[in-house]
C-alpha positions as CSV (number, residue, x, y, z in Angstrom):
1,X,-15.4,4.5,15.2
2,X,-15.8,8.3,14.1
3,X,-18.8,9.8,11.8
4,X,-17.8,13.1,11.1
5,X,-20.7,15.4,9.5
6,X,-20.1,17.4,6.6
7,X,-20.8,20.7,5.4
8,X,-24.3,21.2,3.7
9,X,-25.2,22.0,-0.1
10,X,-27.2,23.1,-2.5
11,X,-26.3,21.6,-5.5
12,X,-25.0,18.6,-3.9
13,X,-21.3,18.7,-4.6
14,X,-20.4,15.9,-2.8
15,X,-21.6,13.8,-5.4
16,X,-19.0,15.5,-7.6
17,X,-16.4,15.0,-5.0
18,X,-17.2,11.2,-4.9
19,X,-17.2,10.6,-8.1
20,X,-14.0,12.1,-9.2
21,X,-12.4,9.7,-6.3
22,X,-14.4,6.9,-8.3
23,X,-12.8,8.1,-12.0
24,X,-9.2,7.8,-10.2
25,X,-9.7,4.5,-8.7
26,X,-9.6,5.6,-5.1
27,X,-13.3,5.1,-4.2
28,X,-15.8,2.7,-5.4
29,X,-20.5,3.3,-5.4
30,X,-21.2,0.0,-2.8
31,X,-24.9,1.2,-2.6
32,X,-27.4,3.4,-4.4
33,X,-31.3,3.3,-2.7
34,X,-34.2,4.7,-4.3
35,X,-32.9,6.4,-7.4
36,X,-35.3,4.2,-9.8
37,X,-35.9,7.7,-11.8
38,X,-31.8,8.4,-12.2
39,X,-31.1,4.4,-13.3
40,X,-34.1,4.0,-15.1
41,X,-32.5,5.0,-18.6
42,X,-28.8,3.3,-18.6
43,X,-26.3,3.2,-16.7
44,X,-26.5,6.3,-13.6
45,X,-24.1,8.9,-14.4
46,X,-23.0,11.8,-12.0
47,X,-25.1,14.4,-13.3
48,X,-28.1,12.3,-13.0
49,X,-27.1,11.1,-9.5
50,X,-26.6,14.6,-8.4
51,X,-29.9,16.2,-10.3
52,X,-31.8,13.9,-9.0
53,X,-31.0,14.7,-5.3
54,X,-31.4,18.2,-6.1
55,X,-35.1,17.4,-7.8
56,X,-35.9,15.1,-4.7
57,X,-35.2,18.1,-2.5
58,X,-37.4,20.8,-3.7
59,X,-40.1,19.4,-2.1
60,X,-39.1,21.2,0.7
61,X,-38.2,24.6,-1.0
62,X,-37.7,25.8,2.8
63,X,-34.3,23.8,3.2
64,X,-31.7,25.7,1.2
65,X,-29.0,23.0,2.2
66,X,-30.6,20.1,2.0
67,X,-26.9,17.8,1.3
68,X,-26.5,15.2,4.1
69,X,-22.4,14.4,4.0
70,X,-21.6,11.9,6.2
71,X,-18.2,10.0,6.4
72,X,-17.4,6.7,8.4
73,X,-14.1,5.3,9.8
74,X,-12.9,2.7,11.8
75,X,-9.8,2.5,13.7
76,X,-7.4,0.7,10.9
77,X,-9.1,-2.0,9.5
78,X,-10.5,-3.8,12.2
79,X,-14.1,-4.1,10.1
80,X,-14.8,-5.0,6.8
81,X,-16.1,-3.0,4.0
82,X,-19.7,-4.4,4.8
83,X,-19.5,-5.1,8.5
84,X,-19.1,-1.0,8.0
85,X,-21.7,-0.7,5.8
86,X,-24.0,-2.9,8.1
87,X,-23.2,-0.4,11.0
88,X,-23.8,2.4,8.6
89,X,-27.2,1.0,7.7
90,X,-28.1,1.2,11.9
91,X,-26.6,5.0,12.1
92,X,-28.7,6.4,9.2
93,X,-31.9,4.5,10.7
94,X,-31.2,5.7,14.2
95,X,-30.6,9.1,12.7
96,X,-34.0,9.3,11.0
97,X,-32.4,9.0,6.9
98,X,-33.3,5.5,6.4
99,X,-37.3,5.6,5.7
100,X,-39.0,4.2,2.8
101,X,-38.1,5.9,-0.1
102,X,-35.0,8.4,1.2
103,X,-32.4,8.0,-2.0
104,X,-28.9,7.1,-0.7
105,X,-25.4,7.1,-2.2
106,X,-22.6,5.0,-0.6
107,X,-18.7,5.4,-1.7
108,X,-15.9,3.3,-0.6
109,X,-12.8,5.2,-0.2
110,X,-9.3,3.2,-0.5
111,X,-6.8,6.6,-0.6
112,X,-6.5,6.0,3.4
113,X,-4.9,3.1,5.9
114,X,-8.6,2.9,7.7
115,X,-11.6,1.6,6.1
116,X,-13.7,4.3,5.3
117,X,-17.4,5.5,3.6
118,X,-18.8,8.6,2.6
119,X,-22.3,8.7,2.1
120,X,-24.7,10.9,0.5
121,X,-28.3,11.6,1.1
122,X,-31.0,14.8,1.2
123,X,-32.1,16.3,4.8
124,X,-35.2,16.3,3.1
125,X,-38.1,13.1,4.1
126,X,-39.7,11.3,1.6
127,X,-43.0,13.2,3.0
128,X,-41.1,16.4,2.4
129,X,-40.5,17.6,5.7
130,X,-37.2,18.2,7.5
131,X,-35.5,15.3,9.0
132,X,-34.6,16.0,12.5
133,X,-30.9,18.3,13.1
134,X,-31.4,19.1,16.4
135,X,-28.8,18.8,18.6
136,X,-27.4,16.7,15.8
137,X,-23.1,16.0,16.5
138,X,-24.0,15.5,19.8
139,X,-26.8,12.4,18.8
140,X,-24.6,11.2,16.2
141,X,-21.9,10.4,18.9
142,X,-24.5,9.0,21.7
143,X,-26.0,7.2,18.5
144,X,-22.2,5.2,18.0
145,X,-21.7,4.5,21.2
146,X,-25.2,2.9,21.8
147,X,-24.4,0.6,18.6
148,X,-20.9,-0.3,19.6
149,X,-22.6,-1.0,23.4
150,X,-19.5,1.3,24.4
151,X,-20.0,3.2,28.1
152,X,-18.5,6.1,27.3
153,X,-18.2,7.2,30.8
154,X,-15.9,3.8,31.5
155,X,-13.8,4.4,28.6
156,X,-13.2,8.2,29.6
157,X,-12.0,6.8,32.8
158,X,-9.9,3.7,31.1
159,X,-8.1,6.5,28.8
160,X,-7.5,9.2,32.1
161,X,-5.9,6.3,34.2
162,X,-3.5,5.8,31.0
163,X,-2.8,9.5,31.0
164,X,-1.9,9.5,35.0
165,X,0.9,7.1,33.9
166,X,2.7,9.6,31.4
167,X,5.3,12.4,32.9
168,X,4.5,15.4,32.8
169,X,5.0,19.3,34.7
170,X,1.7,21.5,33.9
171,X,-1.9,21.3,33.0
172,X,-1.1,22.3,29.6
173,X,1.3,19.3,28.8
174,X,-1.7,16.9,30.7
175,X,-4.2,18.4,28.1
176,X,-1.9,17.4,25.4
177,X,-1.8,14.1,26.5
178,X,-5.8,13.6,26.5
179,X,-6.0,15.7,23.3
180,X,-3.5,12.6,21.8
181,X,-6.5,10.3,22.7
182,X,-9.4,12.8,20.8
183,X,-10.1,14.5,24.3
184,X,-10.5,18.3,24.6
185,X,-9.9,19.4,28.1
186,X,-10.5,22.7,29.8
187,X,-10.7,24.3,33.3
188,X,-13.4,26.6,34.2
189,X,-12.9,28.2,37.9
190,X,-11.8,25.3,40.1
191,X,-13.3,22.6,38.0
192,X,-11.7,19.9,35.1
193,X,-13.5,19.4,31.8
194,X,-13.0,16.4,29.4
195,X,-14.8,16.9,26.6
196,X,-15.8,14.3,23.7
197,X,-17.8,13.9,20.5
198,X,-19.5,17.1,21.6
199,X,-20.2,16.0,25.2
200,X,-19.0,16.5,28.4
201,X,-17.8,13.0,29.6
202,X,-16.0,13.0,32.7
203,X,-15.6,16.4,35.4
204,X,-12.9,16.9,38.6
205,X,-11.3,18.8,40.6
206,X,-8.3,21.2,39.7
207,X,-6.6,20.9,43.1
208,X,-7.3,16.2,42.5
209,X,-5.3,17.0,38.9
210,X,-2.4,19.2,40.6
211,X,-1.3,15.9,42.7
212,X,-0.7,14.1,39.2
213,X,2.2,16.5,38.5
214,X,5.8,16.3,38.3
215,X,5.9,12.8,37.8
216,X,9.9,12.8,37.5
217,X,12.8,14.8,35.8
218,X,12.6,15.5,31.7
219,X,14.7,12.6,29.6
220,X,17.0,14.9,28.0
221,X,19.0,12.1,26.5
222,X,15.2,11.8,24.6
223,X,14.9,15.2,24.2
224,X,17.9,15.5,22.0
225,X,17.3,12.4,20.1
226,X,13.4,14.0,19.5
227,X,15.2,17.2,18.4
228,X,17.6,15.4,15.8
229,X,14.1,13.6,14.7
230,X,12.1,16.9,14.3
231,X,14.9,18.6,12.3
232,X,15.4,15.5,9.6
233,X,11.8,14.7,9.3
234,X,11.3,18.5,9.2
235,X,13.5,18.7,5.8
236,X,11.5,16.1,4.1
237,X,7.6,17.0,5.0
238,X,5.9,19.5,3.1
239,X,3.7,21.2,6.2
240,X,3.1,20.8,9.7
241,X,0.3,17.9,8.9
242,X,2.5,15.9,7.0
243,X,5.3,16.1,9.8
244,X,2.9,15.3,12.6
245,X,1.5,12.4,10.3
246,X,5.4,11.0,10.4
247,X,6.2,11.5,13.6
248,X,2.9,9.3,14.9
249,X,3.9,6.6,12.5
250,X,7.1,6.1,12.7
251,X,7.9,7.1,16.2
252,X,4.5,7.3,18.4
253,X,4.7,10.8,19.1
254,X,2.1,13.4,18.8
255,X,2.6,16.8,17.7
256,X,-0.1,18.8,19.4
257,X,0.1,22.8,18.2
258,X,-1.6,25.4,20.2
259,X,-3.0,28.8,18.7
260,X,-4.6,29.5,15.1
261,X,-4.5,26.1,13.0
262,X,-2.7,28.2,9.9
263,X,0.1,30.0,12.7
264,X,0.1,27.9,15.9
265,X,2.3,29.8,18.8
266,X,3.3,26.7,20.7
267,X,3.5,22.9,20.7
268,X,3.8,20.1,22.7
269,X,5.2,16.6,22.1
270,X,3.5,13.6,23.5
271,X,6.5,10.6,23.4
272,X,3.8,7.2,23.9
273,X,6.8,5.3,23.4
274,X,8.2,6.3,26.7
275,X,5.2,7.8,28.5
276,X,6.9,11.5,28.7
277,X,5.9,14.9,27.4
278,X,8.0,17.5,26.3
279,X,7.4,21.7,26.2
280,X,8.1,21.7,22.3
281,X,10.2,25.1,22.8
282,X,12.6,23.7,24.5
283,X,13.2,21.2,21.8
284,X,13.0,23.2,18.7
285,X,11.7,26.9,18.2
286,X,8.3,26.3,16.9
287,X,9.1,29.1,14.0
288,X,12.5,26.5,13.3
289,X,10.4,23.5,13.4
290,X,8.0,24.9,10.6
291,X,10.2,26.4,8.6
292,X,9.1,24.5,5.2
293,X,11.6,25.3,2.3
294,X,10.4,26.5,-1.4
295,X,9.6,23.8,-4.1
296,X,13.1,24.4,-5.1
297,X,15.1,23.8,-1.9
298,X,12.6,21.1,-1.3
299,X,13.9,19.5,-4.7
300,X,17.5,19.9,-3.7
301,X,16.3,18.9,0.0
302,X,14.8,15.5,-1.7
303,X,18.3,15.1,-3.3
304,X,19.8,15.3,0.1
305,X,17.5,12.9,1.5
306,X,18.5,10.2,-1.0
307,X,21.7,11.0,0.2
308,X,20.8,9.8,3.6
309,X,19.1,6.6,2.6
310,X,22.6,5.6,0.8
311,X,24.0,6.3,4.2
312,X,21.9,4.6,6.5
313,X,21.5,1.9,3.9
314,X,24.4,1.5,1.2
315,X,22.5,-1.4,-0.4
316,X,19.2,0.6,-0.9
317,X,17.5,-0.3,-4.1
318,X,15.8,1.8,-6.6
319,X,12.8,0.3,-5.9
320,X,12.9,1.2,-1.8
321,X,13.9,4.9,-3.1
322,X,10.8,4.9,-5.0
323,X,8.5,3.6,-2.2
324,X,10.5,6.6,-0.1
325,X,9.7,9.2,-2.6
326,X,6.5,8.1,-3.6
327,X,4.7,10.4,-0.5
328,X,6.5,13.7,-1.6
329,X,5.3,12.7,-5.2
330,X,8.9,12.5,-6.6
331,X,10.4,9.4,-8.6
332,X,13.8,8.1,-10.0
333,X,14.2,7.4,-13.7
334,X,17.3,6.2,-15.9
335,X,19.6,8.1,-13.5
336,X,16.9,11.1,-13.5
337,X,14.9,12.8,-10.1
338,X,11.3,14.1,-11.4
339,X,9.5,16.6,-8.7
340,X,6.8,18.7,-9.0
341,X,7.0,19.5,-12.8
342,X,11.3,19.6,-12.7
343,X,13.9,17.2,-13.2
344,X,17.7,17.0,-11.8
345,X,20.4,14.1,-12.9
346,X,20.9,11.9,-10.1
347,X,24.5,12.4,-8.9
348,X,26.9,9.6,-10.7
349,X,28.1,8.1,-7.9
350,X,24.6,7.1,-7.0
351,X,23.7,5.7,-10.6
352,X,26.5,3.6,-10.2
353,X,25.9,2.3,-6.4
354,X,21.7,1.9,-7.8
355,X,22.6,-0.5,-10.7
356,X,25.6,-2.4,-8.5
357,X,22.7,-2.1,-5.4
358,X,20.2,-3.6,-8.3
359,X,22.7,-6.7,-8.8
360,X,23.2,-7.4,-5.8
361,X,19.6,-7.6,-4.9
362,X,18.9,-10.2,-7.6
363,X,22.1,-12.4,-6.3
364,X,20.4,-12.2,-2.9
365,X,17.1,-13.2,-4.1
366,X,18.3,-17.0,-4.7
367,X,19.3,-17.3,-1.1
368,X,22.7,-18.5,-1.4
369,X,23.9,-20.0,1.7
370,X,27.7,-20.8,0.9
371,X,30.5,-18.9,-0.8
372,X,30.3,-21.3,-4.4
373,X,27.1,-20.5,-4.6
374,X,27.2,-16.6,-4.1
375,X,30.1,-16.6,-6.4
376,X,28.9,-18.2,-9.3
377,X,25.7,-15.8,-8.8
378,X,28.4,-12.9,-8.9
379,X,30.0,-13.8,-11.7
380,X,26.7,-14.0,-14.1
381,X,25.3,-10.6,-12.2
382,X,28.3,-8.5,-14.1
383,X,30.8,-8.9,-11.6
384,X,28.8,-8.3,-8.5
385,X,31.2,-7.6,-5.3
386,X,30.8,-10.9,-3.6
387,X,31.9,-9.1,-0.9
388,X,28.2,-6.9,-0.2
389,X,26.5,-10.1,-0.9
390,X,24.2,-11.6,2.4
391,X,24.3,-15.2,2.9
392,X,21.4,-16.9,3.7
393,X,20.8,-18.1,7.3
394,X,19.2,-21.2,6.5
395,X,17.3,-23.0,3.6
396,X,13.8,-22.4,2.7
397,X,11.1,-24.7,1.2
398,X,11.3,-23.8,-2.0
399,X,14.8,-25.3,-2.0
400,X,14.1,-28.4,-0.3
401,X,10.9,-28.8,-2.4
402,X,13.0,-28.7,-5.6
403,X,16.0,-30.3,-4.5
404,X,13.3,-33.4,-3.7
405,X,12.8,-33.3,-7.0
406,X,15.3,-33.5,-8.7
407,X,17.0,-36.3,-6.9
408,X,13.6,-38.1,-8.5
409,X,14.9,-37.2,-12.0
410,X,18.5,-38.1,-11.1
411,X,17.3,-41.6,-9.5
412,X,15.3,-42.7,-11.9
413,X,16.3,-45.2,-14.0
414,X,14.0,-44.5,-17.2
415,X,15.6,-41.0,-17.3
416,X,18.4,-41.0,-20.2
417,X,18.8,-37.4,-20.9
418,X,18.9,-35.7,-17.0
419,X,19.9,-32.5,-18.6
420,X,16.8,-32.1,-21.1
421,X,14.5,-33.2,-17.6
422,X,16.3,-31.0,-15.4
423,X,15.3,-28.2,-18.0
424,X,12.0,-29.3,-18.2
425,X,11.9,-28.6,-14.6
426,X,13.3,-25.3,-15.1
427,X,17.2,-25.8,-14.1
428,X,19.7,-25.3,-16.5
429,X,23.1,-26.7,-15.5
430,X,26.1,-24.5,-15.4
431,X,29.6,-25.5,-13.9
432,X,32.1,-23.5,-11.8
433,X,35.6,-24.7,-11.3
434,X,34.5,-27.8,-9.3
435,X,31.0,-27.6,-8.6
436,X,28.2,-27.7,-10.5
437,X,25.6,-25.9,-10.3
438,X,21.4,-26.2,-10.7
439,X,19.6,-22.9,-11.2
440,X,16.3,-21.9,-12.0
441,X,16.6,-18.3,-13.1
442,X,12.3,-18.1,-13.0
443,X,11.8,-19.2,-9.1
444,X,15.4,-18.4,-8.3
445,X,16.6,-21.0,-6.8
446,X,20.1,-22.6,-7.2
447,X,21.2,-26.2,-6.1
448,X,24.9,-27.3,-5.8
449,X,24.6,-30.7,-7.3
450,X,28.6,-31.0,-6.2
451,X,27.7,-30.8,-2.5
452,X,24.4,-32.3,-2.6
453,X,26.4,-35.7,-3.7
454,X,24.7,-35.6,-7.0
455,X,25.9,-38.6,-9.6
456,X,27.3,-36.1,-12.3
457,X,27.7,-38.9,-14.4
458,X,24.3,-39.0,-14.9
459,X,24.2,-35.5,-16.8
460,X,26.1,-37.4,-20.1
461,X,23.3,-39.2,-22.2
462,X,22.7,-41.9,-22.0
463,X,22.4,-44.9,-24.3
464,X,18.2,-45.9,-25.0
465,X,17.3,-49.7,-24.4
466,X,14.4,-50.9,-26.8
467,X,12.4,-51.1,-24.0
468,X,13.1,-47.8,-23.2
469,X,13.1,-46.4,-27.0
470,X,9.4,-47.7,-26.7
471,X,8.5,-46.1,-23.6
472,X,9.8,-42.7,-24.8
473,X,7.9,-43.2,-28.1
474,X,4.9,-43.3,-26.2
475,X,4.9,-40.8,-23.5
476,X,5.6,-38.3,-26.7
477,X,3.0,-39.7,-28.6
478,X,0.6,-39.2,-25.5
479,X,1.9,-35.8,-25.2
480,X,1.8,-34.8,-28.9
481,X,-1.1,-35.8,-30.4
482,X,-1.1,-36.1,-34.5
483,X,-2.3,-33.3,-36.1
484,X,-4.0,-33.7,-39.9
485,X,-3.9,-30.6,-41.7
486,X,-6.6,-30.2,-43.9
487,X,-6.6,-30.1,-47.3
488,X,-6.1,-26.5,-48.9
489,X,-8.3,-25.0,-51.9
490,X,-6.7,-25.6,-55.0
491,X,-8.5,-22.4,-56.6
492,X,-7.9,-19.9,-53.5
493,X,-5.4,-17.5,-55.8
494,X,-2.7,-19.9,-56.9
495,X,-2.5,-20.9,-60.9
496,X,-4.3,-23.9,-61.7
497,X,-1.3,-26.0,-62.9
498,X,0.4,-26.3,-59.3
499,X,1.1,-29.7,-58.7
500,X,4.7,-29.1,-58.8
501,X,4.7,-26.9,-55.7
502,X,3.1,-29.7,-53.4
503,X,6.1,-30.8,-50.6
504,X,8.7,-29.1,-52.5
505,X,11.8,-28.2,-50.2
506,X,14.2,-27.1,-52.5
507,X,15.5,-23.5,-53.6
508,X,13.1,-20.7,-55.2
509,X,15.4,-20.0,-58.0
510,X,14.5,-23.7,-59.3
511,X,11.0,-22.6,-59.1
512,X,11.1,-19.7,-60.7
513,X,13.5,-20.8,-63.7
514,X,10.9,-23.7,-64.7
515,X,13.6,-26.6,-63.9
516,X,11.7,-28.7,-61.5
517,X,8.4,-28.9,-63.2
518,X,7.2,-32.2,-63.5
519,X,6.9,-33.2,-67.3
């Protein structure tokens, strides 16, 4: 669980900032206490919302920033929108912002993988005086951990007995390990710091920490496999965050840059995968590894990078490319690249391997599971290579669910005309060199009535008994009820001599030559 403070205001522009995530659809307003004035006339608006706050505020004309931005996160979503706002509710009354009266924004955000809320308030009382700041991070974090019931001092020691067990050769690389796990570590004459949410959590001593090093010799075979990593992933990011956002996700490693946040000197790689860290210089050059291309090589880097999916996947759709592209804001259209405000024609080759990768994903999606089957697929997908076509391992339920079925249309007796209840259901029969074929083109789903020992006979028509005449007669009758139609007006805008048109079913030239009128 983190609340992380925000900056102060005076015209309260993070109501602003929520509400333009609200007109994109990546926020929602949960919650709004105490605003009767601002929601008394119609719906409240964002100028309302945010003059209101500033007009509640001035009765302490002493506070010049009186905005109190707050924003809460858990780890993932391991709590629910309200089971967050219920623990939000306990923070702000702990922190003094939840007496009668204080007006109160909530906002949902949904633009993140963690559930998140941003909340919005005045430092101001509703007495008018200043609501305690003192000391203020460092109570917001002892205020968590007494709600979650977490002892801080026994998870500090949990998360250093974790770090013992990675490998690594200097204090620096063991800070980089704790600073993975939100730690900031420093030494200060012969003692150990770890530092957390503002507070000093655990303390040892330097010479204790030196007998944790050189836990064993560096993985070069991982160190070249991280470097190839860092130099493809490098080519597709945009900056250093986006990179280190990537490499977490998809890898478990933790980029952790030392110097000035805009031109860091240094990294260092955390590998959690395999418990080792890694002096980032001797893996890539720390000017090499953010070495970010222009929007222009980046378009022709994006190009390249589609190149790669083809090669690591030659049956990539268009829709996986777009989910690819979709975080560097680029998309595929008709055999077109769009980025940032440009467009490029997709080389031909790949047109042509998209719409055959296309086909072949819609033959797959039946789940054929022999060769008859995948071929007759092939032949109605435009000549799809039968070749790049995945058989099925095994049938699924929605096979044997409609395969249950329609051995009840072909076993029942009643049933005359299979084919017209087989489409009823869906199927419409087609026939390939010996077999024939079932296949719902809706569900897809596709039956080999050949090998399912289907009697084929049973798809001619067969001849009704009375009995049976009368049975049909009255299903259809239950299932089509008679409809009168009501009499029209004789006057609505026709001529009043117009018996003559009443059922007529022959050809408007009679009509309009005056032959058929009746005499």
């Amino acid at each position: 669980m983190i609340a992380t403070i925000l900056p102060g205001s005076t015209n309260f522009h993070a109501v602003g900032y929520n509400e333009r995530k609200v007109s994109k659809g990546a926020a929602r307003l949960i919650e709004i206490l105490n605003f009767e004035r601002a929601t008394s006339f119609g719906p409240p608006t964002p100028e309302k919302l945010r003059d209101y706050l500033i007009s509640y505020s001035e009765r302490n004309d002493r506070i010049k920033k009186a905005q109190f931005h707050l924003a809460i996160s858990c780890k993932g979503h391991e709590m629910t929108e309200q089971q967050l706002l219920d623990f939000a509710h306990r923070y702000l009354k702990e922190m003094g912002y939840m007496e009668p009266g204080q007006p109160i924004l909530v906002y949902s955000h949904y633009d993140t993988d963690n559930t998140h809320l941003h909340i919005v308030t005045s430092r101001v009382s509703p007495d008018g005086k200043k609501i305690n700041d003192h000391h203020e991070r460092r109570r917001s974090q002892e205020v968590i951990d007494r709600i979650l019931g977490e002892d801080s001092k026994k998870k500090v020691d949990q998360d250093f007995e974790k770090a013992k067990q990675y490998r690594f050769s200097s204090f620096a690389q063991f800070k980089a390990v704790m600073s993975s796990m939100g730690y900031e570590v420093f030494r200060k004459n012969e003692m150990v710091f770890f530092k957390k949410g503002g507070k000093i959590q655990k303390t040892m001593n330097l010479g204790d920490l030196y007998d944790l090093h050189y836990h064993g010799e560096t993985d070069k075979v991982r160190a070249r496999q991280l470097r190839s990593i860092l130099k493809k992933y490098r080519d597709t990011c945009a900056d250093k965050e986006e990179l280190k956002k990537e490499m977490k996700a998809k890898f478990g490693v933790d980029i952790v840059f030392f110097g000035k946040k805009d031109k860091p000197y240094g990294y260092i790689l955390v590998d959690h995968s395999t418990k080792s860290v890694f002096h980032g210089a001797r893996i890539l050059a720390v000017d090499e590894l953010l070495d970010f291309a222009t929007p222009q090589e980046r378009f022709d880097r994006i190009e390249n990078y589609i190149d790669k999916l083809f090669t690591i996947n030659p049956k990539i759709t268009q829709g996986e490319i777009f989910d690819k592209l979709r975080r560097y804001k680029a998309y595929i259209k008709k055999g077109v690249i769009y980025f940032d405000g440009q467009s490029k024609p997709l080389k031909q080759f790949m047109v042509d391997a998209l719409k055959r990768n296309n086909r072949i994903q819609w033959v797959e999606s039946f789940k054929p599971m022999t060769e008859a089957e995948r071929d007759i697929l092939c032949k109605m997908g435009k000549g799809t290579p039968s070749d790049l076509i995945s058989l099925a391992p095994k049938r699924y339920n929605g096979y044997t669910t409609s395969l249950a079925r329609l051995h009840d249309i072909f076993d029942d007796p009643d049933v005359t005309d299979v084919r017209r209840e087989l489409r009823a259901e869906g199927f419409i029969v087609m026939k390939d060199g010996d077999n024939t074929f079932a296949i719902d083109f809706n569900r897809h789903i596709i039956i080999n009535l050949t090998e399912e020992g289907f009697d084929l006979t049973r798809l001619q028509r067969q001849k009704q008994t009375p009995s049976q005449k009368q049975t049909q007669n009255n299903q259809q009758q239950r299932k089509k009820p008679v409809r009168i139609r009501p009499l029209r007006d004789a006057g609505a805008g026709h001529g009043e001599n117009r018996e003559w048109e009443v059922g007529y079913k022959g050809k408007y030239d009679r009509i309009d030559d005056g032959s058929s009128l009746k005499r």
